[in-house]
Backbone as XML, in Angstrom:
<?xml version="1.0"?>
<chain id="A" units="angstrom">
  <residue number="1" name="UNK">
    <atom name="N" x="0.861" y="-1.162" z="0.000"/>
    <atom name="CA" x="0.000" y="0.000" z="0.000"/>
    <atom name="C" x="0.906" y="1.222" z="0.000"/>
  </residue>
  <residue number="2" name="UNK">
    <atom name="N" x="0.825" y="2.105" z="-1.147"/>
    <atom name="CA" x="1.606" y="3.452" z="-1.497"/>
    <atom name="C" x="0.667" y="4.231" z="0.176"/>
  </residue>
  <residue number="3" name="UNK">
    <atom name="N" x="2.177" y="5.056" z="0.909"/>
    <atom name="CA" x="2.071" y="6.138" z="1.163"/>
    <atom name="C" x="0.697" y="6.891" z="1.552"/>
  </residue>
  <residue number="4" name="UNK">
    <atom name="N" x="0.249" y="7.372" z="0.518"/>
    <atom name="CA" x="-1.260" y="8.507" z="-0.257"/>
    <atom name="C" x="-2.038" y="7.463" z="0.215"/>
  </residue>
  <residue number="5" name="UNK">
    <atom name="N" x="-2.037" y="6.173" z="-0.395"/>
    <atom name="CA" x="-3.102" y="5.178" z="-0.367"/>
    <atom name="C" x="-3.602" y="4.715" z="1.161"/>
  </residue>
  <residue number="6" name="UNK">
    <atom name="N" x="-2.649" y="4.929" z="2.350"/>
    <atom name="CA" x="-2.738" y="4.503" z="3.475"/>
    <atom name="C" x="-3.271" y="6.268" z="4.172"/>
  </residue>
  <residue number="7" name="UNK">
    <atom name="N" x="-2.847" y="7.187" z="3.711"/>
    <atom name="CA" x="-3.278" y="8.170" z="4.263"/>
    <atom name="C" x="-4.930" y="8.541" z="3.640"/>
  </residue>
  <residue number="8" name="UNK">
    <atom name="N" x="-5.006" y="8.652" z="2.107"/>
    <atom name="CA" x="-6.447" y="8.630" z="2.072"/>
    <atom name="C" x="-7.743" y="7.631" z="2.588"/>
  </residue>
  <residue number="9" name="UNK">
    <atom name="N" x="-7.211" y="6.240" z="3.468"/>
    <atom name="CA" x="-8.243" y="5.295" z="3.828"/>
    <atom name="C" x="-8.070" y="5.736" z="5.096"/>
  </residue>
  <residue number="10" name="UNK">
    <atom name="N" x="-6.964" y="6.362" z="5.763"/>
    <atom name="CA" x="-6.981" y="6.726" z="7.074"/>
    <atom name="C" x="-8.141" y="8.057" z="7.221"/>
  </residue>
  <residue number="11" name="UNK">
    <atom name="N" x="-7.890" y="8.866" z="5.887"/>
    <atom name="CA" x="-8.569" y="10.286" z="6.092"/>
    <atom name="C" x="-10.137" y="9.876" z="6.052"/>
  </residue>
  <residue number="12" name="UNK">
    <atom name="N" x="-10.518" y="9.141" z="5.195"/>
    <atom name="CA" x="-11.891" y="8.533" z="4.827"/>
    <atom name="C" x="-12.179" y="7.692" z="5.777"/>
  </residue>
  <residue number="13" name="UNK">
    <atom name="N" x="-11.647" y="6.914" z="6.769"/>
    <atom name="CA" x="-12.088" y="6.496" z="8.214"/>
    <atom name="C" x="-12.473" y="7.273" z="8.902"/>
  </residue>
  <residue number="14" name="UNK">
    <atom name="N" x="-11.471" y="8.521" z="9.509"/>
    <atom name="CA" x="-11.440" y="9.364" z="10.376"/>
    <atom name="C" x="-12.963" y="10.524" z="9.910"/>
  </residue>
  <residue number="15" name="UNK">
    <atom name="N" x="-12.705" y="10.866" z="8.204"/>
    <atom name="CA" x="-14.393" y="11.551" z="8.571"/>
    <atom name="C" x="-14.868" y="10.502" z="8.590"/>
  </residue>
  <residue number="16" name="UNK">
    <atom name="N" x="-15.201" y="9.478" z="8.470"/>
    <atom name="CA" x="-16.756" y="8.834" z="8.714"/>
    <atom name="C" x="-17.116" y="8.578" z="9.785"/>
  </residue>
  <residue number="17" name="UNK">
    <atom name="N" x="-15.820" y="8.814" z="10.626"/>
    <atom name="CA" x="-16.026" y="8.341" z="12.517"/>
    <atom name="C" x="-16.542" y="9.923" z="12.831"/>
  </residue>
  <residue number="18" name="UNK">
    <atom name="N" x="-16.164" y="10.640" z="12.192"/>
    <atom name="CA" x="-16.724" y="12.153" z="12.320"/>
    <atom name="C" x="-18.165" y="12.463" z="11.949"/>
  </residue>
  <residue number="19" name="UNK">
    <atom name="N" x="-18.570" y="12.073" z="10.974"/>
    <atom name="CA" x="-19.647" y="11.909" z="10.474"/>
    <atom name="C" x="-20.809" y="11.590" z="11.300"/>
  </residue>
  <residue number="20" name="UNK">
    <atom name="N" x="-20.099" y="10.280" z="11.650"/>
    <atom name="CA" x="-21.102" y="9.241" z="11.918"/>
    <atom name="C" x="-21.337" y="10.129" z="13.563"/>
  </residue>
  <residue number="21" name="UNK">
    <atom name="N" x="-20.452" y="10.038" z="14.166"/>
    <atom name="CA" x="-20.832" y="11.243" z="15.787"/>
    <atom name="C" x="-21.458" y="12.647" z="15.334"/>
  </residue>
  <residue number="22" name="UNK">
    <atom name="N" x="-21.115" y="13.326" z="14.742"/>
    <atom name="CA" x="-21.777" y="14.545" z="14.400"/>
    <atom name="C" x="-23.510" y="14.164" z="13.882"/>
  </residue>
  <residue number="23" name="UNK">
    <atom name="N" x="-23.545" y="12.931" z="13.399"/>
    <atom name="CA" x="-25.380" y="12.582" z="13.045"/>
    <atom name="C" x="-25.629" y="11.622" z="14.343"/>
  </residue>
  <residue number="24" name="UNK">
    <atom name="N" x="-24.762" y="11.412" z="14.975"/>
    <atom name="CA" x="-25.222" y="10.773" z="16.708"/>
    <atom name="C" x="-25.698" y="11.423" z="17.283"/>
  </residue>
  <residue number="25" name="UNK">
    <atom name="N" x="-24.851" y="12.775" z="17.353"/>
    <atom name="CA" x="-24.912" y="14.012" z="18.370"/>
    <atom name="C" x="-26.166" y="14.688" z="17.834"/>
  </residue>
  <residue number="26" name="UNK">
    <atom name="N" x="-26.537" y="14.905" z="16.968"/>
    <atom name="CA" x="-27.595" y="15.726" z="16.299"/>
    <atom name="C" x="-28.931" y="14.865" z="15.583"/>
  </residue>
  <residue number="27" name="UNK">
    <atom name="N" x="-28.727" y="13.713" z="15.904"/>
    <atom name="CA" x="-29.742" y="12.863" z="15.245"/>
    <atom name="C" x="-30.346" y="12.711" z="14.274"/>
  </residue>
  <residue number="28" name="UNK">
    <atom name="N" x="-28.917" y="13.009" z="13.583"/>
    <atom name="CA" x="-29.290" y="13.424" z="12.411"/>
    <atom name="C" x="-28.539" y="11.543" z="11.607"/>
  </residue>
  <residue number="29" name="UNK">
    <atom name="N" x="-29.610" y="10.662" z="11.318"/>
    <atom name="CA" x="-29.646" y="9.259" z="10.992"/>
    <atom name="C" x="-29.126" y="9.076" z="9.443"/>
  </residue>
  <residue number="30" name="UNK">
    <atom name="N" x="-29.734" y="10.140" z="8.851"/>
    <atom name="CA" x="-28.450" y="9.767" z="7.250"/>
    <atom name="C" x="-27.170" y="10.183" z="7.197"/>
  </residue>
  <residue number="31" name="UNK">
    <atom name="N" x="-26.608" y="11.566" z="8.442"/>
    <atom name="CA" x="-25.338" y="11.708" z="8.406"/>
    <atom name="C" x="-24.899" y="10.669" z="8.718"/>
  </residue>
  <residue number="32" name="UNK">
    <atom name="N" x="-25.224" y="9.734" z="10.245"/>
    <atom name="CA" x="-24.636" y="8.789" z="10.528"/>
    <atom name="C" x="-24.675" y="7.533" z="9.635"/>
  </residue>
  <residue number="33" name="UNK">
    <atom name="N" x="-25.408" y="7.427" z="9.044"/>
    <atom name="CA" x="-25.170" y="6.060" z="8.089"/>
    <atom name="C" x="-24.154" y="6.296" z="6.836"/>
  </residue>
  <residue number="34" name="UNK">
    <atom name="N" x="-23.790" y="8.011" z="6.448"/>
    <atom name="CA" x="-22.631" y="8.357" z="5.640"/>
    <atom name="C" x="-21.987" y="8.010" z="6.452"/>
  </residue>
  <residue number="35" name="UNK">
    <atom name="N" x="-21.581" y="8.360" z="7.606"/>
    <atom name="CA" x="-19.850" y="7.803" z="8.355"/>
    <atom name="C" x="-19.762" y="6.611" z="8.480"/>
  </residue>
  <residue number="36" name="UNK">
    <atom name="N" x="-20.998" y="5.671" z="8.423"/>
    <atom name="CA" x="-20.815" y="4.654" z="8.857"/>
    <atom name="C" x="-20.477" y="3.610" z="7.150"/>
  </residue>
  <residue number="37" name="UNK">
    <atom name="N" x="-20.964" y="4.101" z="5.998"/>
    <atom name="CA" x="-20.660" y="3.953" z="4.951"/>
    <atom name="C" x="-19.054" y="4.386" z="4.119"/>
  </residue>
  <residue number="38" name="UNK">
    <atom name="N" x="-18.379" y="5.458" z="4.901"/>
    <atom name="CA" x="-17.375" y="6.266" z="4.333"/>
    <atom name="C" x="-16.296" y="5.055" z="5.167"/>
  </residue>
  <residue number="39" name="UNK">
    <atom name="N" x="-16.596" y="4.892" z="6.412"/>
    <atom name="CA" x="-15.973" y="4.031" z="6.964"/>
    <atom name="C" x="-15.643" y="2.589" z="6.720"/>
  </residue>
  <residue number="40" name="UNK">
    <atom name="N" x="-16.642" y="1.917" z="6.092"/>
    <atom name="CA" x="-16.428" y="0.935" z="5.345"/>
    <atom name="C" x="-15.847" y="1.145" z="4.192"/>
  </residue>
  <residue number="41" name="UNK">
    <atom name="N" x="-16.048" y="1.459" z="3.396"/>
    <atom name="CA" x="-15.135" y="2.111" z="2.096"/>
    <atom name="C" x="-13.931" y="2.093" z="2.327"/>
  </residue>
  <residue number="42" name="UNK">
    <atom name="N" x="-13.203" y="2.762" z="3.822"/>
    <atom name="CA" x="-11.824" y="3.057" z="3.486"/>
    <atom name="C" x="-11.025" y="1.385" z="4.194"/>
  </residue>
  <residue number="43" name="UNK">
    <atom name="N" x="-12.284" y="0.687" z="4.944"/>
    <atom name="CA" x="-11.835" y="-0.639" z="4.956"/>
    <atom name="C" x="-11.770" y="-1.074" z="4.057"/>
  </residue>
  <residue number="44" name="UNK">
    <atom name="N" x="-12.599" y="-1.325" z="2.920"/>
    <atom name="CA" x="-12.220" y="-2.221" z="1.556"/>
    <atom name="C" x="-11.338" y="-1.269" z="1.120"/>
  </residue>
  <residue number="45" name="UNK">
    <atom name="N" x="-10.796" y="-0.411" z="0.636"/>
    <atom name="CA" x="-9.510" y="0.368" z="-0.190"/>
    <atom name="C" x="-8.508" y="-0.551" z="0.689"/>
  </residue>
  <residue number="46" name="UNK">
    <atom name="N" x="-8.355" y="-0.365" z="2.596"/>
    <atom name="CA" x="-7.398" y="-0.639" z="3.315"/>
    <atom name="C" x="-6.554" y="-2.503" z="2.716"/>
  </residue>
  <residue number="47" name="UNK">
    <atom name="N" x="-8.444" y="-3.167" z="2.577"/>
    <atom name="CA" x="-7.863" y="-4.655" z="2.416"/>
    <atom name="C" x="-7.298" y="-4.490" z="0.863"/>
  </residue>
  <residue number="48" name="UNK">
    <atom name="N" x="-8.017" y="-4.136" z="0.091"/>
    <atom name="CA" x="-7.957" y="-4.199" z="-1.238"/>
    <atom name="C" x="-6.349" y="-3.826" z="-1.146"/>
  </residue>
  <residue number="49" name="UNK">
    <atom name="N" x="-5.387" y="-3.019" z="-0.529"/>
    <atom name="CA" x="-4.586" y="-2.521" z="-1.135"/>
    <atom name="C" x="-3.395" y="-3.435" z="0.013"/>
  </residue>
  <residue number="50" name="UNK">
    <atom name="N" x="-3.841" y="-4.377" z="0.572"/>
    <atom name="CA" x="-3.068" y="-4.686" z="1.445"/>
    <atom name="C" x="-3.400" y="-6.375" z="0.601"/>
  </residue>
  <residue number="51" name="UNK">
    <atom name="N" x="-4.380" y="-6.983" z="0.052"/>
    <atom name="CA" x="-4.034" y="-8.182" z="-1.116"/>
    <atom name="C" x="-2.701" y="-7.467" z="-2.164"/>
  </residue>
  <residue number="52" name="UNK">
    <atom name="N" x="-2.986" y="-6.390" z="-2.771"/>
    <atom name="CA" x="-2.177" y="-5.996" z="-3.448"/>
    <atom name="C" x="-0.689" y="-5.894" z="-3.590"/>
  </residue>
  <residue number="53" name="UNK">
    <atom name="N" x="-0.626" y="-5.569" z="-1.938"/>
    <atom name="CA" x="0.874" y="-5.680" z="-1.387"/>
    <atom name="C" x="1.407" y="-7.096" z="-1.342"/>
  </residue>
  <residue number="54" name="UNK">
    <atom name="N" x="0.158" y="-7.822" z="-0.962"/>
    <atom name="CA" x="0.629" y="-9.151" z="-0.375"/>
    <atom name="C" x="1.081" y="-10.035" z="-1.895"/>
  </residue>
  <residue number="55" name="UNK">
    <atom name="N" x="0.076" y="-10.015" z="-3.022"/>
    <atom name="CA" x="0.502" y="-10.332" z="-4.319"/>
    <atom name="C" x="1.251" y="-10.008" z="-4.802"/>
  </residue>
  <residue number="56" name="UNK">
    <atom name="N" x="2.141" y="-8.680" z="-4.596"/>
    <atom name="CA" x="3.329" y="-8.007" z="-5.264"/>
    <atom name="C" x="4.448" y="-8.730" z="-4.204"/>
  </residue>
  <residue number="57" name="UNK">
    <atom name="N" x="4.458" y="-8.812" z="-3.435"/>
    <atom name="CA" x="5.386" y="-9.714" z="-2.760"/>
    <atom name="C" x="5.539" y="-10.873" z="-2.905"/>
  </residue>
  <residue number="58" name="UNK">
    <atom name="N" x="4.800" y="-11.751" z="-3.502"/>
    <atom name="CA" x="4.426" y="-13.128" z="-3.664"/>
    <atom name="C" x="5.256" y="-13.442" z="-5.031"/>
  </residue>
  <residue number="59" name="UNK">
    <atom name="N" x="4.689" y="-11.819" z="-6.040"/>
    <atom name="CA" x="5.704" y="-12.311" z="-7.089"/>
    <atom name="C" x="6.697" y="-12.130" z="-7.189"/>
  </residue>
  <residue number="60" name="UNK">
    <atom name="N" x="7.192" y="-11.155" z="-6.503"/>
    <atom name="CA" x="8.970" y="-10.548" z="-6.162"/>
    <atom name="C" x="9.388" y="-12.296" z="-5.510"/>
  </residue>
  <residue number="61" name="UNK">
    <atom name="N" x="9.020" y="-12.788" z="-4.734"/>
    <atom name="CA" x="9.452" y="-14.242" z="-4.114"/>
    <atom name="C" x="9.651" y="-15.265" z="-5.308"/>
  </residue>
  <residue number="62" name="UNK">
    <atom name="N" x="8.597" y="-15.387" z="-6.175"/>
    <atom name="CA" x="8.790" y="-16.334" z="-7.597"/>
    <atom name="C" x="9.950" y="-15.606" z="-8.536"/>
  </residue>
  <residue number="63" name="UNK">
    <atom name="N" x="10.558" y="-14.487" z="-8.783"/>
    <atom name="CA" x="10.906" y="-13.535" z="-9.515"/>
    <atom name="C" x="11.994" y="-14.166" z="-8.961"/>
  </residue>
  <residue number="64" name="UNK">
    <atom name="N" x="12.377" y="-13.528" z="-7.239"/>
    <atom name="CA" x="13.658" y="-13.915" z="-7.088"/>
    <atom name="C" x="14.366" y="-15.632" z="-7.078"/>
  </residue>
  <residue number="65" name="UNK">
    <atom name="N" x="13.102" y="-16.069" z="-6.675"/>
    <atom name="CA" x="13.685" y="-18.121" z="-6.523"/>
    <atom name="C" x="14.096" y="-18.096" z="-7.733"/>
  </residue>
  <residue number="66" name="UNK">
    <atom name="N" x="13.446" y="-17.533" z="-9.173"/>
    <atom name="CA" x="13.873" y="-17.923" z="-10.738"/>
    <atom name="C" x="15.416" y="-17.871" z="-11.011"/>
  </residue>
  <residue number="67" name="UNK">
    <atom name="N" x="15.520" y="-16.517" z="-10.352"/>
    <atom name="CA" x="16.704" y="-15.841" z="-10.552"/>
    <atom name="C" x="17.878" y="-16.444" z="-10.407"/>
  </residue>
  <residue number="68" name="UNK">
    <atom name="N" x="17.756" y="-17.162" z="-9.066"/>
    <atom name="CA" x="18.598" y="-18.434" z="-8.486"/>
    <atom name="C" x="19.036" y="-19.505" z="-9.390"/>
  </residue>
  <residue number="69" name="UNK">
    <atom name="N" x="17.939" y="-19.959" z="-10.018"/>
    <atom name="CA" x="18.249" y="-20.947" z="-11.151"/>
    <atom name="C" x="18.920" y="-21.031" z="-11.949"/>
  </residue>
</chain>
């Protein structure tokens, strides 16, 4: 996971935890289901980009065993 990529799922957590209290605090029920939606989102980017890492490592491992050969 690039850098940007870990800071924009962090930023898109953090408002939706914002969100989601600011429509707690005010009862206001569709803000909170945006934070509670923005928040999931930056979980799937988080996993999505953390398979990504894990597959780019997987092939750097086949890449390098070849190399050996």
């Amino acid at each position: 996971m690039s850098m940007d990529d870990k800071i924009g799922a962090k930023a898109d957590d953090l408002g939706g935890k914002a969100k989601e209290a600011a429509g707690s605090l005010t009862g206001n029920e569709k803000l909170q289901n945006e934070g509670n939606a923005d928040q999931a989102k930056a979980g799937l980017k988080e996993a999505a980009e953390n398979v990504k890492d894990a597959l780019g490592g997987a092939a750097d491992k086949v890449k390098n065993a070849l190399k050996k050969d």
